[in-house]
Backbone bond lengths (Angstrom), bond angles and torsions (degrees), N, CA, C in turn:
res aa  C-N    CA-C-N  psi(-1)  N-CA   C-N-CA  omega(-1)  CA-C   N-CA-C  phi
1 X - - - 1.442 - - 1.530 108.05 -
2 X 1.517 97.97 157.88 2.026 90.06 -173.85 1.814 109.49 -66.98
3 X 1.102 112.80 -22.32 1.389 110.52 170.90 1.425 144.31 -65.77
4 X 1.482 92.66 4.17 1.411 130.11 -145.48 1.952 133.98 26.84
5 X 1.606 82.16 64.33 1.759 85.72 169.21 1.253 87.50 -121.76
6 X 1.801 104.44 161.14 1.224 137.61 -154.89 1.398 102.45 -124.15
7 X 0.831 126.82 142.76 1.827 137.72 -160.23 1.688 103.50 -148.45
8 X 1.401 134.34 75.42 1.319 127.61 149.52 1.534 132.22 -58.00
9 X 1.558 121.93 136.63 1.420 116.51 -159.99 1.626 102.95 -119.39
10 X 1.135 93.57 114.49 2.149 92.61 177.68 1.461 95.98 -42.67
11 X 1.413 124.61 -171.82 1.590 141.57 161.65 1.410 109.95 -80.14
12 X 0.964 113.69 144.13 1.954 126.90 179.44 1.824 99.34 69.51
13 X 0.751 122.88 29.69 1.652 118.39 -152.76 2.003 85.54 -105.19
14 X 1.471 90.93 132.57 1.371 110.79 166.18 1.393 134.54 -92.25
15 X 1.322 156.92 110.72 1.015 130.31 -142.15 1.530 102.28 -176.41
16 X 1.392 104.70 100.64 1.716 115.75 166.35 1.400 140.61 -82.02
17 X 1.336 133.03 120.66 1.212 132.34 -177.12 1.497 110.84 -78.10
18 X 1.494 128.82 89.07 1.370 114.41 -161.18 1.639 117.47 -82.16
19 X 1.545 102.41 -21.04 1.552 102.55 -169.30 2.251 89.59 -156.90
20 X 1.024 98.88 139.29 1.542 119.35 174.81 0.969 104.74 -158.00
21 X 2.039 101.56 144.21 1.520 107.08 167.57 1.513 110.61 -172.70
22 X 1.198 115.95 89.67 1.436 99.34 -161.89 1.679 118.16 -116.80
23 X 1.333 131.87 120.06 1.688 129.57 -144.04 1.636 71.34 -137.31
24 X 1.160 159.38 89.32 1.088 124.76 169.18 1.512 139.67 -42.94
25 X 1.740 101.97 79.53 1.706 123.10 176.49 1.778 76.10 -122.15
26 X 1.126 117.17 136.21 1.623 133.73 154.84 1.299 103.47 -93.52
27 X 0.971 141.73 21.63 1.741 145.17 155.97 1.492 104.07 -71.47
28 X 1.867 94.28 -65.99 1.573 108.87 -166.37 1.415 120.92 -92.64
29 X 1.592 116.92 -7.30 1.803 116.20 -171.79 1.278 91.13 -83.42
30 X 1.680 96.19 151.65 1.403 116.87 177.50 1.573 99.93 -144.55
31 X 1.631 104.90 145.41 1.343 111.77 166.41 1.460 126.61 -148.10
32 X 1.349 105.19 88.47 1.831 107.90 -175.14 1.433 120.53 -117.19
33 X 1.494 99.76 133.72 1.144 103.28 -156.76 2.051 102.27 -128.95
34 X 1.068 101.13 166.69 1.575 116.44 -170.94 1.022 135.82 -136.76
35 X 1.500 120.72 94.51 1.708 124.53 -176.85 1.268 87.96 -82.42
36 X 1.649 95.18 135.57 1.919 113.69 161.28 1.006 92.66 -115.02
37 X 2.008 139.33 -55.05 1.437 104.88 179.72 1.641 86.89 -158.04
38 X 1.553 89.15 158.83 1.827 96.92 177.77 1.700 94.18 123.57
39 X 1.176 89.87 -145.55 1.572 114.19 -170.03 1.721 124.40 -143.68
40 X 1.031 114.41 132.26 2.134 91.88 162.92 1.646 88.86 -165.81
41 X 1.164 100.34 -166.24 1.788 135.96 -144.43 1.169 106.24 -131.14
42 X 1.162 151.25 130.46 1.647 144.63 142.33 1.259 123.99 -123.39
43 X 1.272 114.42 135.65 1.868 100.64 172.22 1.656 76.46 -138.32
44 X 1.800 85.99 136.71 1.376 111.33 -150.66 1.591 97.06 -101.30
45 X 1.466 96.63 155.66 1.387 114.08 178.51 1.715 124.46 -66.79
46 X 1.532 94.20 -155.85 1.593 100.96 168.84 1.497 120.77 -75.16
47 X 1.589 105.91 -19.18 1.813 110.02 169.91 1.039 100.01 -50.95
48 X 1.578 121.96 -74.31 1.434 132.49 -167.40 1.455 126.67 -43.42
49 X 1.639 96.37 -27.74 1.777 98.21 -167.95 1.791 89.68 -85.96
50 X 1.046 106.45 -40.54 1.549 118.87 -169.43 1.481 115.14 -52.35
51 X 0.919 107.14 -76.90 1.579 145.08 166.94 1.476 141.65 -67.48
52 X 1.419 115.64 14.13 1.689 98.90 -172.71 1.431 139.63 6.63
53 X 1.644 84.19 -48.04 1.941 98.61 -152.48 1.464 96.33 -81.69
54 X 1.837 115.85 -25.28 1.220 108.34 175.42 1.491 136.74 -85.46
């Protein structure tokens, strides 16, 4: 991701990006995301370090 988090996807794995946006302002980035089925991994970016809530 441009924020640099990393998102690995098991096999058959479903997985929606519902909302992204990353300017580095932690006011306005958002990052939500959606397992429907499978598995994966993330170690999260600058949203995450920045932002919790986002």
């Amino acid at each position: 991701m441009v924020d640099g988090a990393l998102i690995s996807l098991k096999a058959e794995t479903i997985f929606e990006i519902t909302a992204y946006k990353f300017e580095s302002d932690p006011a306005t980035d958002v990052s939500t995301l959606q397992l429907i089925e499978g598995g994966f991994r993330t170690i999260s970016g600058s949203i995450g370090a920045q932002n919790r809530d986002a």
